[in-house]
C-alpha positions as CSV (number, residue, x, y, z in Angstrom):
1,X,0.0,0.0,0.0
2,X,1.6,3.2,-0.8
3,X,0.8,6.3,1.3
4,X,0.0,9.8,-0.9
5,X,1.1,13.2,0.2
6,X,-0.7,16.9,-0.7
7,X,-0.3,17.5,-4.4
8,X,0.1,13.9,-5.5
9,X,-1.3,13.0,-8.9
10,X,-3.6,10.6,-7.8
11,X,-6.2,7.8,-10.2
12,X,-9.3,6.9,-8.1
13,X,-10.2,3.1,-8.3
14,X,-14.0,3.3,-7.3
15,X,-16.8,1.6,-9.0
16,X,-19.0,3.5,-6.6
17,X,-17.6,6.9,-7.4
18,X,-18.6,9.7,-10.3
19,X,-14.8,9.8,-10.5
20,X,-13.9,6.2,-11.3
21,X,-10.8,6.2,-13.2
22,X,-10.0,9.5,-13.0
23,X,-7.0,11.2,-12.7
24,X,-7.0,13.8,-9.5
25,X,-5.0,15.7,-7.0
26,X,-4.7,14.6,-3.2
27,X,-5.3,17.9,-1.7
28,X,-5.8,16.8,2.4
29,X,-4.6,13.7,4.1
30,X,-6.4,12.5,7.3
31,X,-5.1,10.2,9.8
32,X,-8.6,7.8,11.0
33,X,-8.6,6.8,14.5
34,X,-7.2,3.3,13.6
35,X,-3.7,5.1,12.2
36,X,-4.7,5.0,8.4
37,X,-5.0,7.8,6.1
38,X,-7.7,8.4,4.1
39,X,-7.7,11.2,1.6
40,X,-9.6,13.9,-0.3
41,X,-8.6,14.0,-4.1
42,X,-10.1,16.8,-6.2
43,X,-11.1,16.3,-9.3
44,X,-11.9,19.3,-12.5
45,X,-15.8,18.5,-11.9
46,X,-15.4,18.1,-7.8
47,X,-14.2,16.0,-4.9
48,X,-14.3,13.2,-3.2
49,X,-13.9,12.6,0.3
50,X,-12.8,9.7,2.8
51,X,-10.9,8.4,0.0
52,X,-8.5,5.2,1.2
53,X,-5.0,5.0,-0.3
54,X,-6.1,1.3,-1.4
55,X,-8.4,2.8,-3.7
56,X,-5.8,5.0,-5.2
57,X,-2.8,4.8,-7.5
58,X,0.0,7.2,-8.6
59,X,-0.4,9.0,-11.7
60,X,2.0,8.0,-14.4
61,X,1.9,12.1,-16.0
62,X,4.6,13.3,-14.0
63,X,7.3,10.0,-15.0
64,X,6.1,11.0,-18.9
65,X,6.7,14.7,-18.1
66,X,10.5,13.5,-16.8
67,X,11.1,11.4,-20.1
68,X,10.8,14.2,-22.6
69,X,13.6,16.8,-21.0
């Protein structure tokens, strides 16, 4: 599992979500009362909330971005 800071590129994994697939950007991290983050990843039509980091991965734009210098 691979934890996500603020500003991380982020692709929500959610068949429950509007956002499904989409690529966002983690902007809060919240510890839970159990020691896990969950996350809120904003999106160009919104946000979601309570997000856990199981249900995200990292956005491969940034290693393209790298490539082409």
């Amino acid at each position: 599992m691979t934890d996500f800071e603020k500003d991380d590129s982020v692709v929500l994994h959610d068949v429950h979500s509007e956002f499904d697939g989409e690529t966002g950007t983690v902007t809060q991290v919240m510890e839970t009362m159990f020691g896990d983050a969950t996350y809120t990843v904003s999106f160009e039509e919104g946000q979601e909330q309570g997000v856990p980091a199981d249900a995200l991965e990292a956005a491969e734009a940034d290693a393209d971005d790298d490539e082409e210098e």
